[in-house]
C-alpha positions as CSV (number, residue, x, y, z in Angstrom):
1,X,7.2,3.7,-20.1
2,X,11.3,4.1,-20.4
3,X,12.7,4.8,-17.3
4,X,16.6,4.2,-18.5
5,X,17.4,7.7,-18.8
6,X,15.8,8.5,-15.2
7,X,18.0,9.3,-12.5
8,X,17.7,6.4,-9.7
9,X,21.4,5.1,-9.3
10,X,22.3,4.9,-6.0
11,X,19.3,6.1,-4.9
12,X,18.2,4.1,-1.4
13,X,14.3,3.0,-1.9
14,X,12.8,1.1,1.3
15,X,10.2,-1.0,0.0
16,X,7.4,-2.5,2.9
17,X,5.8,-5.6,2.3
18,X,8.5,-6.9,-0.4
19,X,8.1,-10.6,-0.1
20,X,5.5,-10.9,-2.4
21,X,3.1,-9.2,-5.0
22,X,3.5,-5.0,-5.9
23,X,6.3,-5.0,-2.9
24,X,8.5,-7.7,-4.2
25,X,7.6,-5.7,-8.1
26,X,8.7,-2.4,-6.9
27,X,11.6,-3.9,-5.1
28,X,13.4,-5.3,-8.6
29,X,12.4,-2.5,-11.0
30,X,14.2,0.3,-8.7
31,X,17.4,-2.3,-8.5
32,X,17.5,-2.6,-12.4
33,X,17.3,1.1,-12.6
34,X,20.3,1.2,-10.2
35,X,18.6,2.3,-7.1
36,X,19.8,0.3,-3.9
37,X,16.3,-1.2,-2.7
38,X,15.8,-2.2,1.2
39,X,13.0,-4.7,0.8
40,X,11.4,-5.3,4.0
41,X,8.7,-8.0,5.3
42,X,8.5,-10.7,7.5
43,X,9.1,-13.6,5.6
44,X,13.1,-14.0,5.8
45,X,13.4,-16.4,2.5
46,X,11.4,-14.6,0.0
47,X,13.3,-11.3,1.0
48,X,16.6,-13.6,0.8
49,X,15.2,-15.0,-2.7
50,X,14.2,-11.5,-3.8
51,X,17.5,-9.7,-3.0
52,X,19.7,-12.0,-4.3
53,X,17.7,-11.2,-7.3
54,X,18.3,-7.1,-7.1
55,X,22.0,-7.7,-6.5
56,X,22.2,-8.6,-10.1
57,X,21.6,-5.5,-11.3
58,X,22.2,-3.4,-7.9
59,X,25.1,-5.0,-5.6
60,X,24.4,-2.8,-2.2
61,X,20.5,-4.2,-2.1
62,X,19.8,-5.8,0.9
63,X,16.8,-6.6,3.3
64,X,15.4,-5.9,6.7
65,X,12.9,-8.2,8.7
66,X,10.4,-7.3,10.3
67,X,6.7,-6.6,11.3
68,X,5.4,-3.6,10.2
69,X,2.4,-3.8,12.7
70,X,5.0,-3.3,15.5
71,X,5.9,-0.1,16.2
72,X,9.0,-0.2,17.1
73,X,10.2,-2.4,14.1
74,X,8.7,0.0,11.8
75,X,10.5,2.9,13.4
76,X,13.6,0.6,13.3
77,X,13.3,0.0,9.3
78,X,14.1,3.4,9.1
79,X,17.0,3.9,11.7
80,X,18.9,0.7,10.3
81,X,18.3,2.1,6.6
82,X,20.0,5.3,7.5
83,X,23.0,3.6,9.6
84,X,23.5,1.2,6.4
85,X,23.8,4.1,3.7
86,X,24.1,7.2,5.4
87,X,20.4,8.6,3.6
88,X,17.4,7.1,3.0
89,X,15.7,8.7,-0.6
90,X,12.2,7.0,-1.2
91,X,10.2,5.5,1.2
92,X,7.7,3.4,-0.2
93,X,4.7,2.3,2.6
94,X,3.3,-1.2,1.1
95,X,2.9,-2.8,3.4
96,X,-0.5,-4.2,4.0
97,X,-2.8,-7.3,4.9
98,X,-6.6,-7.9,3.6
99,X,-9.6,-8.5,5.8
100,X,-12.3,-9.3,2.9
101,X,-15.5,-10.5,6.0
102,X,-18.7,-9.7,6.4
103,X,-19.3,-6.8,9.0
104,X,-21.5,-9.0,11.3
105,X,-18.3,-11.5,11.8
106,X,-14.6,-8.8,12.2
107,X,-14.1,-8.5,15.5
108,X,-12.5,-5.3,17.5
109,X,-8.8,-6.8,17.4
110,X,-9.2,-8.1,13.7
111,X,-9.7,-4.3,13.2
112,X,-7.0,-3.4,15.3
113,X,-4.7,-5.3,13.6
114,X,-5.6,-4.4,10.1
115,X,-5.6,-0.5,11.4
116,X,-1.7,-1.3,12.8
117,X,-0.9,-3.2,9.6
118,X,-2.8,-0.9,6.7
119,X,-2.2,2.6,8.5
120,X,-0.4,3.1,11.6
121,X,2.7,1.1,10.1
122,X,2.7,4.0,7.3
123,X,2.4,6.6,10.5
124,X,5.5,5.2,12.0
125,X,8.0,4.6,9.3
126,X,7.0,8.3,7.7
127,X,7.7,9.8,11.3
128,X,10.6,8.2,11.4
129,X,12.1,9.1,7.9
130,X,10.7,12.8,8.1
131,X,13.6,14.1,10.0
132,X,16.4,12.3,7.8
133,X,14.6,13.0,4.7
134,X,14.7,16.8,6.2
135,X,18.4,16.9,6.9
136,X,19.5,15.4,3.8
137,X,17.1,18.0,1.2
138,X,18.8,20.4,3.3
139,X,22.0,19.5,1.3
140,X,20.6,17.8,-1.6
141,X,18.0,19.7,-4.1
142,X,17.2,16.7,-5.8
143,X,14.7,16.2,-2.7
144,X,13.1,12.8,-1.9
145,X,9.9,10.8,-1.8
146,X,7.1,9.1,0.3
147,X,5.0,7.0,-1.7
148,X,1.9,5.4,0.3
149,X,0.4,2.6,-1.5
150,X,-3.9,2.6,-0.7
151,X,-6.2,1.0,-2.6
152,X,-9.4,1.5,-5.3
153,X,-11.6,0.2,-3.0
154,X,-11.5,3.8,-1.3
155,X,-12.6,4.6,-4.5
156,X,-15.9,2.1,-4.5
157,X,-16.2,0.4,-1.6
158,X,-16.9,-3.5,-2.0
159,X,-19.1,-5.7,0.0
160,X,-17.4,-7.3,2.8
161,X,-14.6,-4.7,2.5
162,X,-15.7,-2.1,5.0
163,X,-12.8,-2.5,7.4
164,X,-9.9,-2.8,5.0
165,X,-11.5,0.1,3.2
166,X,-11.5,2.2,6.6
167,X,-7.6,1.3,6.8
168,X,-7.0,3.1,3.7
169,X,-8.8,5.3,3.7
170,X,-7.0,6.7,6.7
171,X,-3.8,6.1,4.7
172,X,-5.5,8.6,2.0
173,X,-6.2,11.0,4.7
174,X,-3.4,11.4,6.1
175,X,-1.0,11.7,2.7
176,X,-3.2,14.3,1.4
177,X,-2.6,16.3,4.7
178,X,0.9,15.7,3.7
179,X,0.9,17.2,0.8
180,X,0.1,20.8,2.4
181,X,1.8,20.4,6.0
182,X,5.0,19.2,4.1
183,X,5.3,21.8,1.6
184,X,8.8,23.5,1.6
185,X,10.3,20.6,3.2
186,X,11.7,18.9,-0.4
187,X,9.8,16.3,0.7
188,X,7.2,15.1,-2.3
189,X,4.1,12.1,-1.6
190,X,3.0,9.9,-3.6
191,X,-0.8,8.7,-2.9
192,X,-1.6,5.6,-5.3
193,X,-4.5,3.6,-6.0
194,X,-3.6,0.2,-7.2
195,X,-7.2,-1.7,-8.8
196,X,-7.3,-5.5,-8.9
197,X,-3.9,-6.7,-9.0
198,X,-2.8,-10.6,-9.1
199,X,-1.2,-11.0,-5.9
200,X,-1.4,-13.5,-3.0
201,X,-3.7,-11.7,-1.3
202,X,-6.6,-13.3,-3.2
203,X,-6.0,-16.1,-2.1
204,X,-5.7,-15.1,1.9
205,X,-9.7,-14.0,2.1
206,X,-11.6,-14.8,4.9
207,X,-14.8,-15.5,2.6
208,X,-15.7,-15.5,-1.3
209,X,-14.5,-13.3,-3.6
210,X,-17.7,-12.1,-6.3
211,X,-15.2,-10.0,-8.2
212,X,-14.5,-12.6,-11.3
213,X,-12.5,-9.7,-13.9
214,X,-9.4,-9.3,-14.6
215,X,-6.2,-8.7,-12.5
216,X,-3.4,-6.9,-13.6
217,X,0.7,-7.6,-13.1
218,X,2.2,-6.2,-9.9
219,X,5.0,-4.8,-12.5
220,X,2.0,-2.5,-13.9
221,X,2.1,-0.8,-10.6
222,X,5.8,-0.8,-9.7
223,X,6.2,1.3,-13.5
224,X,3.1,3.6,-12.3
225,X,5.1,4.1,-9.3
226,X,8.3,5.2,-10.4
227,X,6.4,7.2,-13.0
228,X,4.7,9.1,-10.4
229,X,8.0,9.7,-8.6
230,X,10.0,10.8,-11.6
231,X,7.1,12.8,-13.0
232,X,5.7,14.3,-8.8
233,X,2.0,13.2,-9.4
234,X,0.3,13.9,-6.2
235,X,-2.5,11.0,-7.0
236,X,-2.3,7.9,-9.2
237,X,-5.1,5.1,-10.2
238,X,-2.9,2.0,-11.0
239,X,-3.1,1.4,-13.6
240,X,-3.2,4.5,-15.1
241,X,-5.1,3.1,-18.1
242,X,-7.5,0.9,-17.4
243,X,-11.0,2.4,-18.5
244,X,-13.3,0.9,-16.2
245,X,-11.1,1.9,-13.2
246,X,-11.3,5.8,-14.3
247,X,-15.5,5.5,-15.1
248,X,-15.8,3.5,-12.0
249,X,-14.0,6.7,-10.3
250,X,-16.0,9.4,-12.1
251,X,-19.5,7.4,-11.7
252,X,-18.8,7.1,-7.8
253,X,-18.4,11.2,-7.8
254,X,-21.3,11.7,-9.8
255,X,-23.7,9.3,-9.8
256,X,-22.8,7.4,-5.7
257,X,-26.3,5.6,-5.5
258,X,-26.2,4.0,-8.9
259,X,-22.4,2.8,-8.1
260,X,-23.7,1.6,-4.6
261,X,-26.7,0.0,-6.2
262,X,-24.3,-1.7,-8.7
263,X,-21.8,-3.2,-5.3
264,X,-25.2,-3.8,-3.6
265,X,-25.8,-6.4,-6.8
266,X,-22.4,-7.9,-7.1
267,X,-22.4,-9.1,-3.6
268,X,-25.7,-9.1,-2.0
269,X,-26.2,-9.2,1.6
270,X,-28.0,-12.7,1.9
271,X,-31.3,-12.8,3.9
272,X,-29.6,-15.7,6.2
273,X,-26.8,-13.0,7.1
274,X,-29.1,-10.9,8.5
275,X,-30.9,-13.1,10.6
276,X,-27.7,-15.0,12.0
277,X,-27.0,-11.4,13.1
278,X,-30.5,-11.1,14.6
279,X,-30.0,-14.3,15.8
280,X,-26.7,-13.5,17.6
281,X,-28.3,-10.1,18.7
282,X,-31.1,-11.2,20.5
283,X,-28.7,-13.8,22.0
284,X,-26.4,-10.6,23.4
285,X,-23.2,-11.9,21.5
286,X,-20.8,-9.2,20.7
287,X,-19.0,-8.6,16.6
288,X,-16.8,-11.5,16.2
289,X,-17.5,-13.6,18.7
């Protein structure tokens, strides 16, 4: 994809969880197309490391900490963004954390956290942007963007992934509402997919990993990003060309057992699972304990 003759200078991108992986991708490929990216995370070095980085090609970047699982940070993102450039033109909601654990062992805040982290984050900074985003396409035709960054496990749901799935697939529910409760507004969303992507993530899960195949660039998904801005896709599988991740997507429509079957297989559910849960039943011990 060439992107050189696409109009991003000066554009102001906030990009959630920039430190590392698809964030920290996104973050440098809208600076070299002269967008002023606002990378924001927790980690204050990587943020410092990464925008030093954009200011090569885009002087005004800059960075915000701060934890997206905290309302009033998130909300605050947005506010400071606005006060720094006077508009705020893509808002990109990346921010996320894994929770890859077998059912019998996630506890009630472990899915509390991940539902603040994964989803409510995305809530709070799009609330917050909304009303600028409103303002300014009042003046503006060129209109602006919210791109929400879910997953393809909402596609086919791993083993061990039912809670992180959950949190995206709220994520997926409420962009698509978006799409229709937003029309009018100048306001277009983005709703991508990304597959398996080589981040750091893989190596923060809680228990084994059976997926063994291959694991694309985050750059893949920061080019399928600002092709889906440039180009208004609604919905995106990133990336857009990987075969098995579009038969994998058409077999779970059409044929759901055989694709459950195949999960089922990948990552059994081991007999001595079950009976420590039995075991921890019978023994009145709550989820997580």
């Amino acid at each position: 994809m060439d992107f050189k003759n696409s109009s991003f200078a000066n554009k102001v991108v906030v990009v959630t969880g920039a430190s590392s992986g698809i964030g920290h991708a996104t973050a440098l490929a809208f600076a070299k197309l002269g967008a002023i990216p606002v990378s924001v995370a927790r980690r204050e070095q990587n943020l410092k490391e990464l925008t030093e980085e954009c200011k090569k090609y885009s002087p005004q970047s800059s960075y915000l900490v701060a934890d997206l699982g905290v309302r009033e940070q998130a909300e605050q993102v947005i506010h400071e963004t606005v006060k720094r450039y006077g508009r705020i033109d893509i808002l990109i909601n990346n921010a996320g954390i894994p929770l890859h654990k077998l059912i019998y062992r996630v506890s009630v805040e472990e899915v509390e956290n991940i539902m603040r982290v994964n989803f409510l984050s995305c809530i709070w900074t799009t609330f917050a942007a909304i009303p600028y985003m409103i303002k300014q396409n009042a003046s503006d035709k060129n209109g602006t963007t919210i791109v929400n960054v879910s997953s393809f496990v909402t596609k086919v749901i791993p083993t061990h992934e039912t809670i992180y799935a959950a949190s995206k697939y709220a994520m997926n529910g409420f962009t698509k509402g978006l799409w229709t409760d937003l029309a009018g507004s100048g306001i277009h969303c983005v709703l991508l997919h990304p597959g398996a992507i080589a981040t750091e993530i893989w190596g923060k899960l809680e228990e084994p990993e059976a997926y063994d195949g291959k694991k694309y660039s985050p750059d893949v998904v920061a080019r399928d990003i600002i092709d889906a801005i440039i180009h208004k896709r609604l919905e995106v599988v990133s990336p857009r060309n990987d075969f098995k991740l579009k038969l994998a997507r058409v077999m779970s429509v059409l044929i759901p057992s055989v694709v459950r079957m195949g999960v089922a297989n990948m990552d059994p559910i081991k007999p001595e699972h079950l009976q420590w849960a039995k075991e921890r039943a019978q023994a009145g011990k709550a989820l997580g304990d």
